[in-house]
C-alpha positions as CSV (number, residue, x, y, z in Angstrom):
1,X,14.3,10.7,-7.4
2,X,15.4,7.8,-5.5
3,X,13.1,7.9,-2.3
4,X,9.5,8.2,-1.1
5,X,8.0,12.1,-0.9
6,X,6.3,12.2,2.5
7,X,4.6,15.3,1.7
8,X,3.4,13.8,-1.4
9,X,2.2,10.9,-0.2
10,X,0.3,13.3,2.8
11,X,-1.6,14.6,-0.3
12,X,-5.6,13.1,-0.3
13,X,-4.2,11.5,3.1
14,X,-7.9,11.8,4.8
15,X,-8.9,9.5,1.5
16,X,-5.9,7.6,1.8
17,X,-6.7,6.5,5.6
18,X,-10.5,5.3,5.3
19,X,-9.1,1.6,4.4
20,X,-6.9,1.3,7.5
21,X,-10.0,2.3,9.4
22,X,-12.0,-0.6,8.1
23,X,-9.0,-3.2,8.4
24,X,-8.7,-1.9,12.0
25,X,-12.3,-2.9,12.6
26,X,-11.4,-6.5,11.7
27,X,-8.8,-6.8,14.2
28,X,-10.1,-8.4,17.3
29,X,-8.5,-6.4,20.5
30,X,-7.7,-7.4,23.5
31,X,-4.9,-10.0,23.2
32,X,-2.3,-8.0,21.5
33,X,1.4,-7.3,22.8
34,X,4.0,-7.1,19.9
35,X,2.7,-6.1,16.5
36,X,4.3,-4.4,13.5
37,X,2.9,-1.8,10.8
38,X,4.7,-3.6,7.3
39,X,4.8,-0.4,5.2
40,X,4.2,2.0,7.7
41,X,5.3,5.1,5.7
42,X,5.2,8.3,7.6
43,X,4.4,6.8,10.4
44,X,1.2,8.5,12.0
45,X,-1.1,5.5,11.2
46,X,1.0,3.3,12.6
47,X,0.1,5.2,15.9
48,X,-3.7,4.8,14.6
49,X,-2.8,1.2,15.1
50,X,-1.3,1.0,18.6
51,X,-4.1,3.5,19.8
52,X,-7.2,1.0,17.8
53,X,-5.9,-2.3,18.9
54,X,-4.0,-1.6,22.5
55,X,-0.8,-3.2,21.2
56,X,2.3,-2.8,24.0
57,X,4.8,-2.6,21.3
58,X,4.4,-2.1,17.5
59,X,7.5,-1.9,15.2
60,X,6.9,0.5,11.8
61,X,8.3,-1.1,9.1
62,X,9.9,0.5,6.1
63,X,12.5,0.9,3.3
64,X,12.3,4.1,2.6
65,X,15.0,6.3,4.2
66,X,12.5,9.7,3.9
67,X,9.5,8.1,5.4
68,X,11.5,6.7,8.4
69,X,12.6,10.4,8.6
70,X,9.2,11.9,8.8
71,X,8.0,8.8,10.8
72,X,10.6,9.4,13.8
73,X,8.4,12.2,15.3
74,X,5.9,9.6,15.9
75,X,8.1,7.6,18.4
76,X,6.9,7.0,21.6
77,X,6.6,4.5,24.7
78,X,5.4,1.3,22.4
79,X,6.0,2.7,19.1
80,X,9.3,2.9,17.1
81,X,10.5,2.2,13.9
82,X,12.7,0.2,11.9
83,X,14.9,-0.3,8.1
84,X,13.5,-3.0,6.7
85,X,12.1,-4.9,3.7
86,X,8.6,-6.2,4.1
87,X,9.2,-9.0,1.2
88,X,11.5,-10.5,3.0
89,X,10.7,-9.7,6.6
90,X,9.8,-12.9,9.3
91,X,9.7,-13.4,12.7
92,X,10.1,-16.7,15.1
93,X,6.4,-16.8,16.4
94,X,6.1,-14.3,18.3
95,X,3.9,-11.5,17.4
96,X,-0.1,-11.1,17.9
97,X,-0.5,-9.0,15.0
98,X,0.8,-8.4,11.8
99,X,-0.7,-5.3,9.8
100,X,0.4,-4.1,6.2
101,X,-1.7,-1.7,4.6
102,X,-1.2,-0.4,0.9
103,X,2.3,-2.0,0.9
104,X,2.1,-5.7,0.4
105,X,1.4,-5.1,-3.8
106,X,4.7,-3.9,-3.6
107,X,6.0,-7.0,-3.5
108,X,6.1,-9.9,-5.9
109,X,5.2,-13.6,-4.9
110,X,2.2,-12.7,-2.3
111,X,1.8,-16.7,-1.1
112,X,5.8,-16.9,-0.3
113,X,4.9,-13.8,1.2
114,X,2.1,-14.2,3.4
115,X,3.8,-17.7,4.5
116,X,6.9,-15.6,6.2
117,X,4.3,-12.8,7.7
118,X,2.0,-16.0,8.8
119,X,5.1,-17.9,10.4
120,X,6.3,-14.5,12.9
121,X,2.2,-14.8,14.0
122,X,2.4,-16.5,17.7
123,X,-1.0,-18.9,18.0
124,X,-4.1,-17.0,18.3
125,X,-2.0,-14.2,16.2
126,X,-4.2,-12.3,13.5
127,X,-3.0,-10.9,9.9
128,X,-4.7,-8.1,8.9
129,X,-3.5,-6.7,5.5
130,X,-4.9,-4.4,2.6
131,X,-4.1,-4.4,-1.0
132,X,-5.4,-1.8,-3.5
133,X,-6.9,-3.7,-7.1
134,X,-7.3,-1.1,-8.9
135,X,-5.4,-1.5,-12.0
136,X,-7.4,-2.0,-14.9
137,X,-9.0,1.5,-14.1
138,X,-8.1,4.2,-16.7
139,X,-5.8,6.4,-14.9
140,X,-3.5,3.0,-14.0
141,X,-3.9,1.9,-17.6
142,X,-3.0,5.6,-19.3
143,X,0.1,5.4,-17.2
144,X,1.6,2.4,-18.7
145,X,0.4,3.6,-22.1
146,X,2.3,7.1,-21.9
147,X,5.4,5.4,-20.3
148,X,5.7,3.2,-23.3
149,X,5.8,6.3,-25.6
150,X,9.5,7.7,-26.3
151,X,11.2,9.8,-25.4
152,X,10.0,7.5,-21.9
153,X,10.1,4.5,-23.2
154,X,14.2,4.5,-24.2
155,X,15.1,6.4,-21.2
156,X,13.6,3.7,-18.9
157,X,15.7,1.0,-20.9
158,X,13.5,0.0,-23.5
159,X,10.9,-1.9,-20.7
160,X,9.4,0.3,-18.3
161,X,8.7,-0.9,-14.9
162,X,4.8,-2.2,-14.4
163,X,1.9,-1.4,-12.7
164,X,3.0,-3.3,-9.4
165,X,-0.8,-4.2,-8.9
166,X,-1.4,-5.6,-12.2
167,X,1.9,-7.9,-11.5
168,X,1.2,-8.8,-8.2
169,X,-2.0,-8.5,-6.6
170,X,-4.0,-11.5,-6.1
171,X,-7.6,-12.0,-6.5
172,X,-10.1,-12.3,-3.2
173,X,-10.5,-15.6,-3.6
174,X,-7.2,-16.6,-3.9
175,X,-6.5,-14.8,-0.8
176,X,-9.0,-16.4,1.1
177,X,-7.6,-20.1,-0.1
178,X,-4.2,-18.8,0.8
179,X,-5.4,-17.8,4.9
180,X,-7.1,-21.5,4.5
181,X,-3.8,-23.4,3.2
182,X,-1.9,-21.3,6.0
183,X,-4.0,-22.6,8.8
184,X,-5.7,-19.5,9.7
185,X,-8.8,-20.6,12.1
186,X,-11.1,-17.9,10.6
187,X,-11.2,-15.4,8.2
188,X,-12.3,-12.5,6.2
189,X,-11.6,-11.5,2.8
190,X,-13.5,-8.9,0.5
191,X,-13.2,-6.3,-2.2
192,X,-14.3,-3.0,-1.8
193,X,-14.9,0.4,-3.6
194,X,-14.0,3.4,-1.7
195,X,-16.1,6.0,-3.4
196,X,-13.5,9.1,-3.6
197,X,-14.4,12.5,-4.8
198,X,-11.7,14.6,-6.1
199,X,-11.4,18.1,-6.8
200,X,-11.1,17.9,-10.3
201,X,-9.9,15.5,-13.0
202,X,-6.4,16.6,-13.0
203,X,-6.2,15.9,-9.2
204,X,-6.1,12.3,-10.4
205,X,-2.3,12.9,-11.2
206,X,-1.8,14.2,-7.7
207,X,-3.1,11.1,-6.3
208,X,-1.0,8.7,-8.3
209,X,2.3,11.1,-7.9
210,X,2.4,9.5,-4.6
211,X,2.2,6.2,-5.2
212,X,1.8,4.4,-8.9
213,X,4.0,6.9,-10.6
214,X,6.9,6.6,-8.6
215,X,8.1,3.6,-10.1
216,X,8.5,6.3,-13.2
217,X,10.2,9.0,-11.2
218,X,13.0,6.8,-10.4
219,X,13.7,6.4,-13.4
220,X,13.6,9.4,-15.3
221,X,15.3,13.0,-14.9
222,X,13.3,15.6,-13.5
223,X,12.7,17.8,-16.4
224,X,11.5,14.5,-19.0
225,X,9.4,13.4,-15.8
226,X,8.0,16.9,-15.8
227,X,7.0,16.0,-19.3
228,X,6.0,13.0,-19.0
229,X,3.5,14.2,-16.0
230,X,2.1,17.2,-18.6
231,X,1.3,14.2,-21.6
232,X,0.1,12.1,-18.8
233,X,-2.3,14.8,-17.5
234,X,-3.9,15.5,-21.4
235,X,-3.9,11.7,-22.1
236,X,-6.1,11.3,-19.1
237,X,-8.3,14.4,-19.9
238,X,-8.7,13.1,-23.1
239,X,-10.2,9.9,-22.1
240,X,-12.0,10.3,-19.3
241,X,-13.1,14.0,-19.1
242,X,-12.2,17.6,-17.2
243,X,-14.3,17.0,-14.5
244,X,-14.7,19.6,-11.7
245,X,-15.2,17.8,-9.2
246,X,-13.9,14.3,-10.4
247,X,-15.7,10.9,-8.9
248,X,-12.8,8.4,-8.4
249,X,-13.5,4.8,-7.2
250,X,-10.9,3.2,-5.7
251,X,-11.3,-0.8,-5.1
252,X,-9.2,-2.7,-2.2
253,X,-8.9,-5.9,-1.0
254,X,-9.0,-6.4,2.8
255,X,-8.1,-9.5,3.9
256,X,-8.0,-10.6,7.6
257,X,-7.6,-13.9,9.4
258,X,-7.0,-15.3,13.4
259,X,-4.7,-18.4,13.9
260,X,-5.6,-21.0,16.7
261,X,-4.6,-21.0,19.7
C-alpha cells in the first residue's frame, strides 16, 4: 500500500465530518477571498468550506495522489486542487483563511508549522485548524502494542512507525500560547469529545483502517497486514469488550484565531 484509500476513508464519513462543522462555525464570514483546505482529502468538504465561509477561491491541498484523484470531481468555479505538502506549505500574505482539518498531527514540529500557515494569513486573515487527541485511548494504544509483536515488529525494521498523535499533537494550551506568540488578535482554543456510536466493537478497526493504521499498511505486505488486522481485532475485543453497538469517544482540539488588521 503506498497511498490513501478514498473509499476507506469515506467509511463513518457522516462521523468524520461533525468536527469541520464546528470549526466552520468559528470562522467569521464575510471577508474571505483566497483560502486553502490543508489536508483536504477527497475533496467534498473542501466544497463544505467554500459553500460555509463564501470564499472566491479555495485551493485543496494534498499529498496523496488517490485523494487528488477522487477529489477532481469536486472542481468547480472557485474550487480546485493542488500536490502539495502541508508541513512545508507557505504563502506571501495573502490569504484570508487558512483551514486544516484532521491533517495538521500529520506533521511533526506544530509551532514551525503554524508560523509558515500564520505567515501566508493576509491581516485580518483567520486560521482555523483541528487536530484529533485521541491517543492514549485503547484502540490507539493496542495498535502500537500489536505492531511491536513479531512477525510485525521485524518486518517494519525493528521500530515501527508511531502513533503520529502521540508524537505530535500539542496540548490546548499550548496552542492557545502559540496563536498568542504569533500575533493572532483573538482566539479560540478547546478540546472536545465527539460522542460516536459505532455499530459494534469490531467497527473500531474500520474506523482506524482509514487513518491510524495506515502508517502500518505501508509498511507491511498485504497478507501479514491481513494478519496483523485479525490479532489487532481480538486484542481489542479482549480489552475493551464485543459490544453491539460500541460507544466510541473521540476528543479533538479545535483551535481558531483572527489576525489584525
Amino acid at each position: 500500500m503506498s497511498d490513501w484509500s478514498p473509499a476507506q476513508y469515506r467509511k463513518f464519513a457522516e462521523e468524520r465530518a461533525q468536527p469541520i462543522h464546528d470549526l466552520l462555525a468559528l470562522v467569521e464570514p464575510g471577508r474571505i477571498g483566497r483560502a486553502v483546505d490543508l489536508g483536504c482529502g477527497p475533496g467534498e468538504l473542501t466544497v463544505v468550506v467554500a459553500d460555509r465561509t463564501g470564499a472566491s477561491d479555495i485551493v485543496g491541498v494534498d499529498n496523496s495522489p488517490a485523494m487528488l484523484a477522487s477529489a477532481a470531481e469536486h472542481i468547480r468555479a472557485g474550487v480546485s486542487f493542488a500536490s502539495g505538502d502541508l508541513g512545508v506549505w507557505t504563502s506571501k500574505g495573502d490569504h484570508d483563511l487558512v483551514f486544516a482539518n484532521a491533517s495538521l498531527h500529520w506533521t511533526a514540529d506544530h509551532p514551525a508549522v503554524l508560523a509558515r500557515w500564520t505567515a501566508a494569513l493576509a491581516p485580518g486573515g483567520q486560521l482555523a485548524v483541528q487536530v484529533p487527541a485521541n491517543a492514549y485511548m485503547p484502540a490507539h494504544l493496542l495498535a502500537d502494542e500489536v505492531a511491536r509483536r513479531e512477525p510485525y515488529c521485524s518486518a517494519m525494521g525493528g521500530d515501527p512507525p508511531p502513533d503520529p498523535v502521540a508524537a505530535n499533537v500539542l496540548a490546548p494550551e499550548e496552542y492557545a500560547q502559540l496563536l498568542y506568540d504569533l500575533g493572532f488578535e483573538r482566539q479560540h482554543v478547546r478540546l472536545q469529545v465527539y460522542p460516536h456510536v459505532l455499530p459494534s466493537t469490531r467497527h473500531v478497526v474500520e474506523w482506524l483502517r482509514g487513518t491510524a493504521l495506515t502508517r502500518f499498511e505501508k509498511l507491511l505486505d498485504p497478507s501479514l497486514y491481513t494478519q496483523f488486522l485479525a490479532e489487532y481485532e481480538g486484542a481489542l475485543l479482549q480489552r475493551v469488550g464485543d459490544h453491539t453497538p460500541y460507544f466510541f469517544p473521540f476528543r479533538r482540539v479545535l483551535l481558531w484565531g483572527t489576525l489584525p488588521r
